[in-house]
Biopython code that builds the backbone (N, CA, C, O; Angstrom):
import numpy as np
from Bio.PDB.StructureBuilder import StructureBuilder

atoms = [
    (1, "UNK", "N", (-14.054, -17.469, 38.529)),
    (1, "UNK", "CA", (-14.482, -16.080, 38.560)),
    (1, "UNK", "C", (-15.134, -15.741, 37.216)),
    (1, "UNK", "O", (-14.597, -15.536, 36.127)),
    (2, "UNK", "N", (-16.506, -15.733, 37.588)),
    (2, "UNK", "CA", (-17.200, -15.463, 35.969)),
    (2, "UNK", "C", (-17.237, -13.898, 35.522)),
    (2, "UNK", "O", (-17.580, -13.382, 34.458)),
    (3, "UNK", "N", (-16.914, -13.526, 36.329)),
    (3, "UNK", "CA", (-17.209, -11.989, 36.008)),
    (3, "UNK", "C", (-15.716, -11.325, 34.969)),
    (3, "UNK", "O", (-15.787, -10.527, 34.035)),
    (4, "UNK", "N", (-14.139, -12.157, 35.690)),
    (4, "UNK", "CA", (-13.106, -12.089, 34.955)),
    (4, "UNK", "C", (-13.160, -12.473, 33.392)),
    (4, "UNK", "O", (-12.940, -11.779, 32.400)),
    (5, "UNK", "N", (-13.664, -14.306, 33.573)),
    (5, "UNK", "CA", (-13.767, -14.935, 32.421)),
    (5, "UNK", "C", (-14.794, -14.066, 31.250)),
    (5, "UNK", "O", (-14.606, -14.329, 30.062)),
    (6, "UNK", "N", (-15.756, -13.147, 31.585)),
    (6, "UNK", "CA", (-16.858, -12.501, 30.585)),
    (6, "UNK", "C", (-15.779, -11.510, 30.159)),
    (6, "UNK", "O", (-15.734, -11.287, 28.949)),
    (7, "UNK", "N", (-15.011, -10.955, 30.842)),
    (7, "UNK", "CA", (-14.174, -9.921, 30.772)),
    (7, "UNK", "C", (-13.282, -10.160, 29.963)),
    (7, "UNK", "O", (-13.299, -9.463, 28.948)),
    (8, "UNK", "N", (-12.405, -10.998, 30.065)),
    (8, "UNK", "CA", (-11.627, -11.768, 29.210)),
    (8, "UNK", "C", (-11.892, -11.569, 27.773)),
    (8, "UNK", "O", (-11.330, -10.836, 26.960)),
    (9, "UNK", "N", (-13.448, -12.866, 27.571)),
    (9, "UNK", "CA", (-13.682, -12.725, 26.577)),
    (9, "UNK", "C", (-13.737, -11.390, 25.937)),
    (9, "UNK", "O", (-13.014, -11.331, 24.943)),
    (10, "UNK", "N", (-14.606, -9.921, 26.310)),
    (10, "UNK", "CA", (-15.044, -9.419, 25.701)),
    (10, "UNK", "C", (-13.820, -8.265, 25.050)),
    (10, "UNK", "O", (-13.818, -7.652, 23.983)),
    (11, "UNK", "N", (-12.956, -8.278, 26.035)),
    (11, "UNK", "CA", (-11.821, -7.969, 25.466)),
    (11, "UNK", "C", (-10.896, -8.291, 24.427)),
    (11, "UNK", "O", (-10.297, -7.511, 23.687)),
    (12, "UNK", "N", (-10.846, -9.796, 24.471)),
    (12, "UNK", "CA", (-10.358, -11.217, 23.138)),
    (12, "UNK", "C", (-11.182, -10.309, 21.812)),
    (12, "UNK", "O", (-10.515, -9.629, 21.033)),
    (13, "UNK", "N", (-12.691, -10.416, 21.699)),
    (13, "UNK", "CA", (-13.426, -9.742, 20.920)),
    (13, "UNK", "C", (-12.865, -8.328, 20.111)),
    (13, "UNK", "O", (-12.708, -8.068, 18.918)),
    (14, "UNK", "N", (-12.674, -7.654, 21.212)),
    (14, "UNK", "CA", (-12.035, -5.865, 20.756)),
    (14, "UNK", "C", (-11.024, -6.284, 20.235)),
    (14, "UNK", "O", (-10.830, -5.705, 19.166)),
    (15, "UNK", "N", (-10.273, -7.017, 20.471)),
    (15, "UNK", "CA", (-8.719, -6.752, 19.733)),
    (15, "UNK", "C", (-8.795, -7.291, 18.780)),
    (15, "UNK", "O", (-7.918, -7.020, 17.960)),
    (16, "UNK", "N", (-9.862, -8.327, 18.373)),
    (16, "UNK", "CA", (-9.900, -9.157, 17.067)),
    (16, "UNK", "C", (-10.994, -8.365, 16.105)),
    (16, "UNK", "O", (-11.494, -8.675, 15.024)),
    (17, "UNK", "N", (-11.126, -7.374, 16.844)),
    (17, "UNK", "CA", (-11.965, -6.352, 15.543)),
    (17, "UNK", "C", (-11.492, -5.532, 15.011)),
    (17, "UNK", "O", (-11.693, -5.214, 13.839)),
    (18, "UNK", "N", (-10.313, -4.717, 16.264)),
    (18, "UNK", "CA", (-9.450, -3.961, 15.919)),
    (18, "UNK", "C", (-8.460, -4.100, 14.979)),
    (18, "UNK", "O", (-7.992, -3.259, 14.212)),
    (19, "UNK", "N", (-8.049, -5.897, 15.212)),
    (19, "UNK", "CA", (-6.927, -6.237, 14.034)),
    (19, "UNK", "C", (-7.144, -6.050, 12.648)),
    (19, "UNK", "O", (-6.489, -5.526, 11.747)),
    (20, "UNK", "N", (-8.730, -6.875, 12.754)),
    (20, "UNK", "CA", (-9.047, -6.710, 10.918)),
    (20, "UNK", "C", (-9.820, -5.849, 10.692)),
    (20, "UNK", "O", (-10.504, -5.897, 9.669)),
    (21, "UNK", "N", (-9.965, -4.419, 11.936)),
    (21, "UNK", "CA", (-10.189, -3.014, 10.963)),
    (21, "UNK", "C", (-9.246, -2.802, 10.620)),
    (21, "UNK", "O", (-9.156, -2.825, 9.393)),
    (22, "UNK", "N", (-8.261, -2.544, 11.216)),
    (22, "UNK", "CA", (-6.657, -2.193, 10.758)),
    (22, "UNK", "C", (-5.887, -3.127, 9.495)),
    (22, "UNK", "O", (-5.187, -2.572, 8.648)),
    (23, "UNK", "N", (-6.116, -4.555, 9.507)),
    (23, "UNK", "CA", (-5.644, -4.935, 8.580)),
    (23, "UNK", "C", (-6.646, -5.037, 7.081)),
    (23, "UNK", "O", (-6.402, -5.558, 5.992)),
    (24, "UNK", "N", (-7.820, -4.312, 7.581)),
    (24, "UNK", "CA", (-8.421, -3.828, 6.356)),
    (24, "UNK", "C", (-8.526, -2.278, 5.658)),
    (24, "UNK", "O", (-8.623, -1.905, 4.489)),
    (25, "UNK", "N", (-8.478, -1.773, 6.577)),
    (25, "UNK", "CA", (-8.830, -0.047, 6.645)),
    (25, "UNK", "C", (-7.696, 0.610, 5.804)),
    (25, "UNK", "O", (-7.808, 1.494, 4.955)),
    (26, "UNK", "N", (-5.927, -0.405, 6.497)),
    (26, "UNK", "CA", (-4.809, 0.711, 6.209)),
    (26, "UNK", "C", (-4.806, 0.861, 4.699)),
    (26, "UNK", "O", (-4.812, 1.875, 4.001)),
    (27, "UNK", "N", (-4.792, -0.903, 4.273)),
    (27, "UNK", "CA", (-4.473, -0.821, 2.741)),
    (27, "UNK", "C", (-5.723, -0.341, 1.958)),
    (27, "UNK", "O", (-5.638, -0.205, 0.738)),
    (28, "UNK", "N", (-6.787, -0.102, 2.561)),
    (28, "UNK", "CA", (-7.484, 0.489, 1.541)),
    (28, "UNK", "C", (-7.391, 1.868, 1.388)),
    (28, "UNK", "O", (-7.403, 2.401, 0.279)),
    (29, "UNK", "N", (-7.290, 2.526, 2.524)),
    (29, "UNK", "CA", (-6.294, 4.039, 2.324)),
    (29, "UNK", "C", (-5.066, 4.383, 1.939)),
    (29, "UNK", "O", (-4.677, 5.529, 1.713)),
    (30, "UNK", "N", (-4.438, 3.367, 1.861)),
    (30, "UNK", "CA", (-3.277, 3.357, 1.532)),
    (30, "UNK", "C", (-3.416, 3.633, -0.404)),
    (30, "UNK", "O", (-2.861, 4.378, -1.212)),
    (31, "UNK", "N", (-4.440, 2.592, -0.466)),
    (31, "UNK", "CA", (-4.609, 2.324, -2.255)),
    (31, "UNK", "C", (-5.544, 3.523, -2.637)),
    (31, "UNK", "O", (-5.521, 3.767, -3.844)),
    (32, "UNK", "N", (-6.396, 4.362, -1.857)),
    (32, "UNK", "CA", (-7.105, 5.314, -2.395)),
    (32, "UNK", "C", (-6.076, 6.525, -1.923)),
    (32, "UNK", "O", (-6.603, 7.618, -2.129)),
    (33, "UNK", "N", (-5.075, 6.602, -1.487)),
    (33, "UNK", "CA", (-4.331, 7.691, -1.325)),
    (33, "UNK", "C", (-3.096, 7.454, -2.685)),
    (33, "UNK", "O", (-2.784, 8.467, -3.310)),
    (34, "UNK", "N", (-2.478, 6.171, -3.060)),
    (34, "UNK", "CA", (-1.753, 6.330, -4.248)),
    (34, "UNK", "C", (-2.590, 6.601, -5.514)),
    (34, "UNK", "O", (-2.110, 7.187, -6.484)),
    (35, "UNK", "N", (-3.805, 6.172, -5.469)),
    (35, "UNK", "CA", (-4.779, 6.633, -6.801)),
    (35, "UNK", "C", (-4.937, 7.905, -6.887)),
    (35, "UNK", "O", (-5.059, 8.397, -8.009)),
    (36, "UNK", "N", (-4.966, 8.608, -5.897)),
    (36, "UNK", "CA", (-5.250, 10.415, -5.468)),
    (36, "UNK", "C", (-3.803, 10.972, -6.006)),
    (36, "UNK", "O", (-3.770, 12.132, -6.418)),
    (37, "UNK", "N", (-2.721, 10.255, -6.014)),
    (37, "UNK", "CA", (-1.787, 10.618, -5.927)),
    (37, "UNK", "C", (-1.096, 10.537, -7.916)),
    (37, "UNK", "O", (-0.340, 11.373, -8.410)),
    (38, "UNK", "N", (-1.495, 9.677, -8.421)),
    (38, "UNK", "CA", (-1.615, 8.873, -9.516)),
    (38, "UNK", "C", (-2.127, 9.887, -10.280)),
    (38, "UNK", "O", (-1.470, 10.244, -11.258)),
    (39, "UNK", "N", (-3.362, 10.524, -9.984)),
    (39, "UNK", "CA", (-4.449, 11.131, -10.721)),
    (39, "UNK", "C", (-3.582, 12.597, -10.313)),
    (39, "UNK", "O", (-4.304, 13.552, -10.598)),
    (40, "UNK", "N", (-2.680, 12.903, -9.919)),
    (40, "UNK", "CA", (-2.635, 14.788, -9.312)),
    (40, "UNK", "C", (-3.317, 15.298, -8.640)),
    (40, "UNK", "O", (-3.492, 16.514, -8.558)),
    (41, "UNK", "N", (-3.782, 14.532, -8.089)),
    (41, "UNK", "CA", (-4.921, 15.104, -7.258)),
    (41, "UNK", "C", (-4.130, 15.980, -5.536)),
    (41, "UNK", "O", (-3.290, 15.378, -4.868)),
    (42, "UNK", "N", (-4.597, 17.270, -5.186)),
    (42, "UNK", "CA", (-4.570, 17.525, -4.007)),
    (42, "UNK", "C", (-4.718, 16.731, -2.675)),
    (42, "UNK", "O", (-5.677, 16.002, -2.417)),
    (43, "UNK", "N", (-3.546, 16.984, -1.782)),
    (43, "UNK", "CA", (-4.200, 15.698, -0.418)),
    (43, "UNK", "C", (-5.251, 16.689, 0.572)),
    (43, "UNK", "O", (-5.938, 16.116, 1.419)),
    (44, "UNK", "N", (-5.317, 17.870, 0.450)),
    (44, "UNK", "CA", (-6.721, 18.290, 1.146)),
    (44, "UNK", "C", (-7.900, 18.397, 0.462)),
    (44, "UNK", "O", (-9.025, 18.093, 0.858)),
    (45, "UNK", "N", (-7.527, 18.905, -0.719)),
    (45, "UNK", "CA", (-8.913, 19.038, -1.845)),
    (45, "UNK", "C", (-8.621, 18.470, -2.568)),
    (45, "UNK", "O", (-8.056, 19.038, -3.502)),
    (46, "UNK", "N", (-8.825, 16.771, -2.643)),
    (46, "UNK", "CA", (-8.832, 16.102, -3.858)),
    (46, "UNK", "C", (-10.050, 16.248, -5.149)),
    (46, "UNK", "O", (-10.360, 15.349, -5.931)),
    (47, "UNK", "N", (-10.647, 17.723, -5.104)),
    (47, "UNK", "CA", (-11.489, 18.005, -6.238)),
    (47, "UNK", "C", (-10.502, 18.544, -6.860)),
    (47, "UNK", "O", (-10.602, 18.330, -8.068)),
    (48, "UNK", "N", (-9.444, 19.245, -6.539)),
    (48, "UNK", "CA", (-8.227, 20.219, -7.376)),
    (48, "UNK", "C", (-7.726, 19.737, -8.178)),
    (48, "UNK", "O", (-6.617, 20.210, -7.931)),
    (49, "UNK", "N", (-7.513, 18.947, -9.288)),
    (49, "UNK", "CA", (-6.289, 18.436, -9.858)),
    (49, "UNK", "C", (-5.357, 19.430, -10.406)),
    (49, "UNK", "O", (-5.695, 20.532, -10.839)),
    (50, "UNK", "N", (-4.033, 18.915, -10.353)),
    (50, "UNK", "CA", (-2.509, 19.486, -10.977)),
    (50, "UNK", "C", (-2.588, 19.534, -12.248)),
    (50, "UNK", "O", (-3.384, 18.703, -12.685)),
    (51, "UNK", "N", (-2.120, 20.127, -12.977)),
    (51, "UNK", "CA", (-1.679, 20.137, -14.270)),
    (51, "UNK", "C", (-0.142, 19.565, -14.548)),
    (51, "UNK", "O", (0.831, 19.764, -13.820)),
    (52, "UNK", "N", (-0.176, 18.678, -15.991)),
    (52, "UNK", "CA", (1.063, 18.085, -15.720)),
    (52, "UNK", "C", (2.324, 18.949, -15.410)),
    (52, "UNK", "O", (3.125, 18.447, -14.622)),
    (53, "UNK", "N", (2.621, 20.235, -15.946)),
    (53, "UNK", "CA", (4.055, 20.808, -15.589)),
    (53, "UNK", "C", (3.985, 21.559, -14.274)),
    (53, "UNK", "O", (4.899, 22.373, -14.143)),
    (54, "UNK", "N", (2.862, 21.465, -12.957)),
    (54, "UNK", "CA", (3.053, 21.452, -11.672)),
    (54, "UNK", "C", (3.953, 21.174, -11.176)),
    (54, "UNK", "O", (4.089, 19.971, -10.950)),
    (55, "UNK", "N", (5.094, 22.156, -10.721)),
    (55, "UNK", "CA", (6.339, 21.698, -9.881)),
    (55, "UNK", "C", (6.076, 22.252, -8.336)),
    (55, "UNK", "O", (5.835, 23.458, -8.290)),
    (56, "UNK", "N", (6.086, 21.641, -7.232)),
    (56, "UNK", "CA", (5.436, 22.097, -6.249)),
    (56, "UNK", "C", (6.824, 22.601, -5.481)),
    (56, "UNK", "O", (7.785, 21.831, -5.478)),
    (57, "UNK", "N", (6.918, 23.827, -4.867)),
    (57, "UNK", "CA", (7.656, 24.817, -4.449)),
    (57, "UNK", "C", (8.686, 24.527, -3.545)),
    (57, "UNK", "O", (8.172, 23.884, -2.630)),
    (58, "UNK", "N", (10.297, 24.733, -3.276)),
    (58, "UNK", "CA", (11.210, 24.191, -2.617)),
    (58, "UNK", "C", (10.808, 24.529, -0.747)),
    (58, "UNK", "O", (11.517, 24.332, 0.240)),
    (59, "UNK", "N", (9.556, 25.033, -0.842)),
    (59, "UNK", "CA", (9.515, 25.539, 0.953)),
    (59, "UNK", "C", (8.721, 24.284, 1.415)),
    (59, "UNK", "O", (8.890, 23.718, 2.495)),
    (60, "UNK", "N", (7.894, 23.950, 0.515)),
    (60, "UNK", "CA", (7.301, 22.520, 0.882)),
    (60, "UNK", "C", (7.739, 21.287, 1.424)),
    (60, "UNK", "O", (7.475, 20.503, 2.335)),
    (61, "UNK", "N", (8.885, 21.521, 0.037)),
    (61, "UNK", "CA", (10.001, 20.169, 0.165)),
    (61, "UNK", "C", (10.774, 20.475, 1.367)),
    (61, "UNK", "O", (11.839, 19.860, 1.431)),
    (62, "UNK", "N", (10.511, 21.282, 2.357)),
    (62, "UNK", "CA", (11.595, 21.051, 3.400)),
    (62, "UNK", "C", (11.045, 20.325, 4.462)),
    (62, "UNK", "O", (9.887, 20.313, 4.880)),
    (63, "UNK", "N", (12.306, 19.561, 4.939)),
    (63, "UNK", "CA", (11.657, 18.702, 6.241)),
    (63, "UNK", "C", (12.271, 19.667, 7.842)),
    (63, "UNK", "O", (13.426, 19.484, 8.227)),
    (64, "UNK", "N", (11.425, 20.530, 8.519)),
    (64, "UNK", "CA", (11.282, 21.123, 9.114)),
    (64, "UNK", "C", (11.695, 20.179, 10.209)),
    (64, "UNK", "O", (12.820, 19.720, 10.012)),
    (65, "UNK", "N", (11.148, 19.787, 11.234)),
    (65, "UNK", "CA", (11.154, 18.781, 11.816)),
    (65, "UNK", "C", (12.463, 17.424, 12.557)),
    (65, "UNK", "O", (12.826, 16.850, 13.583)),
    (66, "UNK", "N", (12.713, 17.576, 11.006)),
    (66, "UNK", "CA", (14.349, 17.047, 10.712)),
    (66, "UNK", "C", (15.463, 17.371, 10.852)),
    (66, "UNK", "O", (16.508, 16.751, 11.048)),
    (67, "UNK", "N", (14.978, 19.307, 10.646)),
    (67, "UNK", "CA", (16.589, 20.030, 10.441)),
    (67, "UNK", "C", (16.114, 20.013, 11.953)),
    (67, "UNK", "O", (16.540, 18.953, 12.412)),
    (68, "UNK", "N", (15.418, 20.715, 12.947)),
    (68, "UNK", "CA", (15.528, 21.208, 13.925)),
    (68, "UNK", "C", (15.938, 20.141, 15.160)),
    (68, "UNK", "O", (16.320, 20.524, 16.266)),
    (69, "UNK", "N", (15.808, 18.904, 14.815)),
    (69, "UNK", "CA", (16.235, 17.707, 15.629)),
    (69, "UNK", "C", (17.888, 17.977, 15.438)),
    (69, "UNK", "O", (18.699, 18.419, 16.252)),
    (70, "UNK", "N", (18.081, 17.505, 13.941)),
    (70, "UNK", "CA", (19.529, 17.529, 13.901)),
    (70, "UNK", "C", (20.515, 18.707, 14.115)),
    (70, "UNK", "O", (21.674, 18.616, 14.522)),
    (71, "UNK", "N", (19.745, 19.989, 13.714)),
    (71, "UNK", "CA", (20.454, 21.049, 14.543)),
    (71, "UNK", "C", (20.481, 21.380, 16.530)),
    (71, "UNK", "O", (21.436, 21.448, 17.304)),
    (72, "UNK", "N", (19.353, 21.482, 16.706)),
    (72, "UNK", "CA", (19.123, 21.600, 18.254)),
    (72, "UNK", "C", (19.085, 20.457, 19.312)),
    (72, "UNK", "O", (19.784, 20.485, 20.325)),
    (73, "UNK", "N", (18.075, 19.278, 18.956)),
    (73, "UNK", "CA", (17.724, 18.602, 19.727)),
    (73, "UNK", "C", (18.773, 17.426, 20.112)),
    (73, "UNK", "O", (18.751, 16.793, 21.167)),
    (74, "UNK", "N", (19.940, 17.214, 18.768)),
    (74, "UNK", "CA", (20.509, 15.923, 18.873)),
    (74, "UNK", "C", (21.745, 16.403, 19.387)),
    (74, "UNK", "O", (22.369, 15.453, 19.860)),
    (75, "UNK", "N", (22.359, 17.471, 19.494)),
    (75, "UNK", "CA", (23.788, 18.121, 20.019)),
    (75, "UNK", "C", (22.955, 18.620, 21.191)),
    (75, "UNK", "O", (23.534, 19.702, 21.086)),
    (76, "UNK", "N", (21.993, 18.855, 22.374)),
    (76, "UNK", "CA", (21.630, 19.059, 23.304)),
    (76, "UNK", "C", (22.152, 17.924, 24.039)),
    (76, "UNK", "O", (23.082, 17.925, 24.846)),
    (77, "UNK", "N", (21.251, 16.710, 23.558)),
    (77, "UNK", "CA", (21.120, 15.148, 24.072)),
    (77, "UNK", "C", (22.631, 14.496, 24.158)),
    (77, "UNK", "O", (23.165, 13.837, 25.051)),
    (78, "UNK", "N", (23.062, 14.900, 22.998)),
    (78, "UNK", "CA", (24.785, 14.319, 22.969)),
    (78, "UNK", "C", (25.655, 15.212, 23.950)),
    (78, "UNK", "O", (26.692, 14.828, 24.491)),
    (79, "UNK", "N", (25.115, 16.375, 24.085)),
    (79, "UNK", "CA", (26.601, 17.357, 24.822)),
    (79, "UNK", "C", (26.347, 16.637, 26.359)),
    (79, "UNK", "O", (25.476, 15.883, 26.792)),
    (80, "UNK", "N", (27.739, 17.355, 27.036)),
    (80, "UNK", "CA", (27.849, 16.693, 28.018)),
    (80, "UNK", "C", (26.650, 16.611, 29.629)),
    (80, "UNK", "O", (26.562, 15.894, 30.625)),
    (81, "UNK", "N", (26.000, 17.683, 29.119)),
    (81, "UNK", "CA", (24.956, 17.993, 30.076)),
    (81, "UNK", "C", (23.516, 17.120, 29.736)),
    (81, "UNK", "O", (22.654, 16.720, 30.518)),
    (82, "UNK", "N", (23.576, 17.043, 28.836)),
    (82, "UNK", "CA", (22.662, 15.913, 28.056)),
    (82, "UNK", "C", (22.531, 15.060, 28.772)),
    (82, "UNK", "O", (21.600, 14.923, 29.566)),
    (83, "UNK", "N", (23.706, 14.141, 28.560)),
    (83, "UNK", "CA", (24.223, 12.705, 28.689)),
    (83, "UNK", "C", (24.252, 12.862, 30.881)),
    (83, "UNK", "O", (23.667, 12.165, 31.710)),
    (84, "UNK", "N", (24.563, 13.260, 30.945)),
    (84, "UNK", "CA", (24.445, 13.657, 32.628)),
    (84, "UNK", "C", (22.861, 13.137, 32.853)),
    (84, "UNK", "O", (22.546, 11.988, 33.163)),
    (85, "UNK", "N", (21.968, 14.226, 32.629)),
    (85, "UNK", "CA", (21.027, 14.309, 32.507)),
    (85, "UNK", "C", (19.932, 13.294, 31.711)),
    (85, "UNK", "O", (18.709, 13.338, 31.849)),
    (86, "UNK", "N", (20.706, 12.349, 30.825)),
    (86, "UNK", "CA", (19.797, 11.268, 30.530)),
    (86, "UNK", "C", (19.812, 9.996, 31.784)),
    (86, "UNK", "O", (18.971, 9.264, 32.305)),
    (87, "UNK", "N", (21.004, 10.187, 31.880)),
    (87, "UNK", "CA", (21.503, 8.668, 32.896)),
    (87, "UNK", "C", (20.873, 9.305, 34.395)),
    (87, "UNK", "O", (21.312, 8.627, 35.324)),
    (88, "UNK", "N", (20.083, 10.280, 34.812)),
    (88, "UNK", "CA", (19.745, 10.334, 35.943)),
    (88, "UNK", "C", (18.347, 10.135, 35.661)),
    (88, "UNK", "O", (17.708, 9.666, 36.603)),
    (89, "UNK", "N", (17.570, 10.427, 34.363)),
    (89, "UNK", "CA", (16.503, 10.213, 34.259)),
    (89, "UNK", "C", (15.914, 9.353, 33.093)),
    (89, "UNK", "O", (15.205, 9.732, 32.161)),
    (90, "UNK", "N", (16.367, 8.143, 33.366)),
    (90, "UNK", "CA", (16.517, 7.416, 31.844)),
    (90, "UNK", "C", (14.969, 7.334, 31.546)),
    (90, "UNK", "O", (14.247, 7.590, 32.509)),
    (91, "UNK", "N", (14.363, 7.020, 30.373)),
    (91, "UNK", "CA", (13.250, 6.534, 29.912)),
    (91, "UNK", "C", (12.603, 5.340, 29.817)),
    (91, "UNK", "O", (13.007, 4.506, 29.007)),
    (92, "UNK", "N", (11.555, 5.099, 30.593)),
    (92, "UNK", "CA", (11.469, 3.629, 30.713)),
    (92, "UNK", "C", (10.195, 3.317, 30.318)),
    (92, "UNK", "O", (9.124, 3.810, 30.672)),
    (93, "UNK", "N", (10.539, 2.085, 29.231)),
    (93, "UNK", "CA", (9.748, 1.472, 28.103)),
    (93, "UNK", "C", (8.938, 0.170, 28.499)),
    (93, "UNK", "O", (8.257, -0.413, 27.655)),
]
sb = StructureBuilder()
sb.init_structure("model")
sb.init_model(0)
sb.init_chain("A")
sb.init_seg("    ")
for serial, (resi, resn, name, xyz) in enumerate(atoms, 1):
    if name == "N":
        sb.init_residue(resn, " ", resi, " ")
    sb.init_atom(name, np.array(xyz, "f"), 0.0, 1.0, " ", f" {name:<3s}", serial, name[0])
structure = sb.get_structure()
């Protein structure tokens, strides 16, 4: 089946471009985001720089996200209606 085998290939192709954009792309953002970071620089306007005694504000530092899992989402899932309710509709990976 030549039409599979072209297919094949051209797919083989995508994923082997995809790999070494990715295994090129991350670390180079990775290394121009610790240099941004190095320098004080802003992560939306990296024209801004910090001044060294910049202490950036305790509302920032909160992980939003985190509290509301561990307050709401993880005593939902654990209580007993949860757990009922997972085993009738488990998640499948």
């Amino acid at each position: 089946m030549p039409v599979l085998k072209s297919f094949c290939i051209y797919c083989s192709i995508g994923i082997l471009f995809l790999f070494l954009m990715q295994s090129t792309l991350f670390p180079a953002c990775l290394t121009l985001n610790q240099r941004r970071v190095e320098s004080r620089r802003d992560g939306l306007l990296p024209c801004i720089q910090y001044s060294p005694q910049y202490e950036p504000n305790s509302c920032s530092q909160k992980n939003i996200v985190k509290s509301a899992i561990k307050k709401y989402f993880a005593p939902a899932l654990l209580s007993k209606v949860g757990m009922v309710r997972g085993n009738r509709c488990p998640v499948v990976t």
